[in-house]
C-alpha positions in Angstrom: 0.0 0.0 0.0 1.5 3.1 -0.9 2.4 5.5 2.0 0.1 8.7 0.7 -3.0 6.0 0.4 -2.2 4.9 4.0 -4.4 6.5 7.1 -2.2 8.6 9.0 -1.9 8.6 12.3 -0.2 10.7 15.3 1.1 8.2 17.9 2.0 10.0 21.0 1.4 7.7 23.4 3.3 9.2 26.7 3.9 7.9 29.3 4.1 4.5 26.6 5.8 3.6 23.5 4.7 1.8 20.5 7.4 -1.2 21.0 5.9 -1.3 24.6 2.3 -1.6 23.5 3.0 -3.7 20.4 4.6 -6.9 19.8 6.6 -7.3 17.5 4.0 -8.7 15.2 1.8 -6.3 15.9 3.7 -3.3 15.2 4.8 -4.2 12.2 1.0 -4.7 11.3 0.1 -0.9 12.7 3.4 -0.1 10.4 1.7 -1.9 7.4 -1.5 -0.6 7.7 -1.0 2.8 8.6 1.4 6.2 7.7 2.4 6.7 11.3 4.1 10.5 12.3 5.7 9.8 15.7 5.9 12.5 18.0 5.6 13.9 21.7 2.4 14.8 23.3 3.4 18.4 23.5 4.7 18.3 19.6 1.0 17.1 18.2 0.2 21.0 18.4 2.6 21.9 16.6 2.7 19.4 13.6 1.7 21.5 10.5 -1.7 22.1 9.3 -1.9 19.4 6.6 -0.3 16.9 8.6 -2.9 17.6 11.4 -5.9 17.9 8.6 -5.1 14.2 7.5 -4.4 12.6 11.0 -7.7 9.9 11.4 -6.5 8.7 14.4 -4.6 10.0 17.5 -2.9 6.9 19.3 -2.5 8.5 22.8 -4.4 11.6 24.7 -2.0 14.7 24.2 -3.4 17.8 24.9 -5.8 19.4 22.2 -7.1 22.9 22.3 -9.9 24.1 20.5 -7.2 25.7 17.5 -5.7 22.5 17.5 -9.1 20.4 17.4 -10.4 22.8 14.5 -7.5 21.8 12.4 -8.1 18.0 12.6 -10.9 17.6 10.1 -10.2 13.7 9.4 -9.8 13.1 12.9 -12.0 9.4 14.1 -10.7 8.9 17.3 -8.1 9.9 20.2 -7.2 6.2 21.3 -6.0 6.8 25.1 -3.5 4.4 26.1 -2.0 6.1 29.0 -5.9 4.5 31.0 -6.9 7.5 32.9 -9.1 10.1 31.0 -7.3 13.1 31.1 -9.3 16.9 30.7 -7.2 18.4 28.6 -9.6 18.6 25.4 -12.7 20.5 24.4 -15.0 17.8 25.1 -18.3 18.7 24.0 -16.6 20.0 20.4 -15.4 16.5 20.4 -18.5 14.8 21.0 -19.9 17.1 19.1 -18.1 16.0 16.2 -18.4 12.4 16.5 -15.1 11.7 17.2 -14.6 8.4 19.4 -12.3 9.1 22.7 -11.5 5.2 24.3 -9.1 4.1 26.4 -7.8 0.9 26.9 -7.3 1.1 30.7 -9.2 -2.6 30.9 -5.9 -3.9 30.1 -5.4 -3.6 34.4 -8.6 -4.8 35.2 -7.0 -8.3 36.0 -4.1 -8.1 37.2 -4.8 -5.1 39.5 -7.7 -7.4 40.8 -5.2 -10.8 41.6 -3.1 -8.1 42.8 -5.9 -7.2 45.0 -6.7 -10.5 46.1 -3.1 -10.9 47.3 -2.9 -7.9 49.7 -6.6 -8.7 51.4 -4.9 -13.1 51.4 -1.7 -11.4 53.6 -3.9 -8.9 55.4 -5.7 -12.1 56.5 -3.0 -13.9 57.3 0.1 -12.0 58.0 2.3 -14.0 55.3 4.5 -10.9 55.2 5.0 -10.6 58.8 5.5 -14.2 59.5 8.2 -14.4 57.0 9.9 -11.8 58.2 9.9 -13.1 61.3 11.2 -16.9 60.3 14.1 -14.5 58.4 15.2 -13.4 62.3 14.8 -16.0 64.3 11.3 -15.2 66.1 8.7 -17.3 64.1 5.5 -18.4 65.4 5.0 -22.0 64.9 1.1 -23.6 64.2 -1.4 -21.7 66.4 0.7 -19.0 68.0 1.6 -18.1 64.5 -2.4 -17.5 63.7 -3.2 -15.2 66.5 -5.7 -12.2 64.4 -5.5 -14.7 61.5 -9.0 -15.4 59.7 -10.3 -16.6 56.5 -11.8 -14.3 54.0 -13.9 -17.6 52.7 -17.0 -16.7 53.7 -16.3 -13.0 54.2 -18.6 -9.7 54.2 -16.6 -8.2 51.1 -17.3 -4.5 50.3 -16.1 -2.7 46.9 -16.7 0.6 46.5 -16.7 1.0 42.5 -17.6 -1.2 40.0 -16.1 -0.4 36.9 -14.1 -2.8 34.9 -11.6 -3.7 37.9 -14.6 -4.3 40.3 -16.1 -6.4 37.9 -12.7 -8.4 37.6 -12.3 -8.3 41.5 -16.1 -9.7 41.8 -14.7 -12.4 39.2 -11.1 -13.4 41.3 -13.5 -13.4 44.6 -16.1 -15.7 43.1 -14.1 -19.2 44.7 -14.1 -17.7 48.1 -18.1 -17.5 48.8 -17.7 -14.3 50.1 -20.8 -12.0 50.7 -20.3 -8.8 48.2 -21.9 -5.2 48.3 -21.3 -2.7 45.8 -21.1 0.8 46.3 -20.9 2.6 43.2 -23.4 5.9 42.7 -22.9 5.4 38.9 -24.8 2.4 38.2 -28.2 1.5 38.3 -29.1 -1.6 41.2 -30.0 -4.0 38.2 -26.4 -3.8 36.5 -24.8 -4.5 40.2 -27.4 -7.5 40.7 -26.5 -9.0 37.2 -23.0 -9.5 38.9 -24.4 -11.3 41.7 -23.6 -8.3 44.3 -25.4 -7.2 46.4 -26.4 -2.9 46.0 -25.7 -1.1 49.1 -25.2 2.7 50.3 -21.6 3.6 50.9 -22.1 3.2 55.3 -23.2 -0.4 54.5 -20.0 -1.0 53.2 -18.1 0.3 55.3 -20.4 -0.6 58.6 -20.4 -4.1 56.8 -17.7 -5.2 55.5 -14.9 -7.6 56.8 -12.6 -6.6 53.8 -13.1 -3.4 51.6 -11.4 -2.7 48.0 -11.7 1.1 46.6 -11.7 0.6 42.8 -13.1 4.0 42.3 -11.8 6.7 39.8 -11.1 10.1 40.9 -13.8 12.4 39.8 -15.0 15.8 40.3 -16.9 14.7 43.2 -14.9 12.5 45.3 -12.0 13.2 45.8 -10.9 12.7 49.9 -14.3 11.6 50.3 -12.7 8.6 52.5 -11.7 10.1 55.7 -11.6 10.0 59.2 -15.2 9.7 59.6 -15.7 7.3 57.1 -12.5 4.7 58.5 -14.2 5.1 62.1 -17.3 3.6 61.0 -15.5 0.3 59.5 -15.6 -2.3 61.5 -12.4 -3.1 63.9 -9.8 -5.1 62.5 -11.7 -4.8 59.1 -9.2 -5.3 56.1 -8.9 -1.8 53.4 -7.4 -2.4 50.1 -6.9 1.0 47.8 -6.2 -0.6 44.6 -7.9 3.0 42.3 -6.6 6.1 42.6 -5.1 7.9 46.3 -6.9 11.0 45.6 -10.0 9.5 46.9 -8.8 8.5 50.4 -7.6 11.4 52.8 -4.2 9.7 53.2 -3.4 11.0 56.3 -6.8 9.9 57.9 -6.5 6.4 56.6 -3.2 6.3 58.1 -4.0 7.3 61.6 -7.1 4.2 61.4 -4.3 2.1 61.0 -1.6 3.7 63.5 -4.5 3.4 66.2 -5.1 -0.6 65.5 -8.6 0.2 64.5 -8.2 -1.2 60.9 -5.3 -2.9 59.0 -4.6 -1.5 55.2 -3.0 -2.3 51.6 -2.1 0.4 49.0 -0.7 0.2 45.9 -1.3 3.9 45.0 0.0 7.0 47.2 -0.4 10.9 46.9 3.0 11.4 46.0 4.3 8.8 43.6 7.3 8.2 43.9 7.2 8.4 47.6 9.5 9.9 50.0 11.9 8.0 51.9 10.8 9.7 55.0 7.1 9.1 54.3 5.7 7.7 57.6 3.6 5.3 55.8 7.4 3.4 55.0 7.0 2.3 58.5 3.6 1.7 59.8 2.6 -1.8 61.1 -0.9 -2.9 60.0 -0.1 -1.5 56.4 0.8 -3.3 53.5 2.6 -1.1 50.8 3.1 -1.9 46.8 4.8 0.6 44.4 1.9 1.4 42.0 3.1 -2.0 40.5 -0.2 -3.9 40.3 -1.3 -3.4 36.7 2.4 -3.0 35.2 2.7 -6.3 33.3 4.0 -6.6 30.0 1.3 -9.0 29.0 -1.2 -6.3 30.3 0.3 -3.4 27.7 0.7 -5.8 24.9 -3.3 -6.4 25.4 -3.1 -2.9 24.4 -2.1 -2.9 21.3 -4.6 -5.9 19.9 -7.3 -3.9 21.2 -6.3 -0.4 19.3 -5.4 -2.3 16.4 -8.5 -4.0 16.3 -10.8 -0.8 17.3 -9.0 1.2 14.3 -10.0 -1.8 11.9 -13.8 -1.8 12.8 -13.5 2.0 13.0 -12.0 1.7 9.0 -14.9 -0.1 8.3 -17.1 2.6 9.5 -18.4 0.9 12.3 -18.2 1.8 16.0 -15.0 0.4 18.3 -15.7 -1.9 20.8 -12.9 -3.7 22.5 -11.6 0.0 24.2 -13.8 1.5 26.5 -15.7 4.9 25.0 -15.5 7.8 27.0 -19.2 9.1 27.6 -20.5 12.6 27.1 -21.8 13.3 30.6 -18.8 11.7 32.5 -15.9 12.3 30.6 -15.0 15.9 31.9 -15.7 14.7 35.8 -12.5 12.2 35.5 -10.0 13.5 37.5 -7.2 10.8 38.0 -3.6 12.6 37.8 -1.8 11.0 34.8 0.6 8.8 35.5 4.6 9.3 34.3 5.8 5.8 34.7 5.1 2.5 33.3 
């Protein structure tokens, strides 16, 4: 196919790269198919006019301002691959418009959710703890080494968000028979009910529940809206897994539950990423601390490539993208997850 017959599109796919998203295989295919200009997400605005007039897809979610946006008048869809929906477009032009914005932020769903499953299994048992202790000498052998221990078989499990990862956290949860409520504001009670969970308000998870995961985006409107008050109500001892975002959890709060033995805790997200060495968190018993590591798999951002590559094909084809996840009109400008600058 010759190069000036080819789609064009403007990867930019920061904090990613194409060989990071692609297999081999597959890039060569996105190569094959399509004239690709390669550039930063700050350089999209200033590619020149006809380069920008021809663009049909945008593999990434750079910046656009309304100049920019005007000059894209082949432009089908901004194809996120960073997963958080970032405001940093005219959205109603876009939608206006017609064009598609997806991300591919499912990708995590899985392994952030066996990642999940792993923090509440230690929380439960104190793996960490008693394999520290075996390393210096002080191990607890049989029952003495089960003192707090419990199963989460069984369990009152409460997940507040139920987007693609509490879907896939539901599914990883299904062998242990726990009890599940859902809090999430955003969906009707018939979608939660289809998943066999169980609606509830957000104090009957927290009053509950034996074990809560926070799978919930950042948005507009809740951001710290887990604090102090909200960790006093859980129950004691009860298990809190932050697998989402940190900006909905008043850190400090959630800290001090722990500090005072009222609750025990699991994070894999923080305010400040990287954090400091002289964060207290570093050193708080009763918490369980992961480096933002629990959707980072290579198998997870390869995913992401088969699913662009097979969105842009049904999208050729004039026909709506379904693998990606479409960003919706009335929710899109509410996301307010900070992007992330690492892999």
């Amino acid at each position: 196919m010759a190069v000036e017959s080819k789609p064009l599109v403007i990867c930019a796919p920061e904090p990613r790269t194409l060989d990071l998203i692609f297999t081999p295989g597959k890039l060569a295919e996105l190569r094959d198919r399509y004239e690709l200009v390669e550039t930063s997400a700050a350089g999209v605005a200033e590619l020149d006019a006809a380069t920008l007039g021809r663009a049909r897809y945008i593999l990434g979610q750079p910046p656009l301002s309304e100049e920019t946006l005007a000059k894209m008048t082949s432009l089908r869809a901004v194809l996120n691959v960073e997963s958080n929906l970032l405001d940093n477009m005219p959205y109603e032009e876009v939608f206006r418009r017609g064009i598609h914005v997806i991300t591919t932020g499912a990708v995590f769903a899985v392994p952030v959710a066996e990642l999940g499953l792993a923090l509440a299994l230690d929380l439960a048992r104190g793996v960490i703890v008693a394999d520290n202790d075996f390393r210096a000498g002080r191990e607890k052998w049989g029952g003495d080494g089960n003192l707090g221990a419990r199963l989460l078989t069984g369990a009152d499990v409460g997940i507040i968000g139920f987007g693609d990862l509490g879907k896939a956290l539901r599914r990883v949860l299904c062998g242990f028979r726990c009890k599940v409520r859902v809090y999430d504001p955003w969906l009707p009670p018939s979608i939660l009910e289809d998943h066999d969970v169980t609606p509830a308000s957000l104090d009957e998870v927290l009053t509950g529940s034996d074990f809560i995961f926070v799978v919930a985006a950042v948005t507009t409107e809740n951001r710290g809206f887990l604090g102090a008050g909200e960790f006093a109500r859980m129950r004691p001892g009860a298990a809190f897994i932050l697998l989402s975002r940190a900006d909905v959890v008043d850190f400090d709060a959630l800290m001090d539950a722990v500090s005072s033995g009222h609750i025990v805790a699991a994070s894999d997200v923080y305010p400040e990423e990287p954090l400091p060495l002289d964060h207290p968190v570093r050193g708080l018993d009763g918490f369980i601390r992961s480096a933002h590591r629990a959707g980072a798999l290579d198998v997870a951002f390869k995913q992401m490539g088969d699913m662009v590559l097979e969105d842009m094909d049904l999208m050729d084809r004039d026909l709506p993208p379904m693998r990606c996840r479409r960003a919706e009109r009335e929710t899109a400008r509410r996301m307010r997850s900070r992007p992330v600058d690492k892999n």
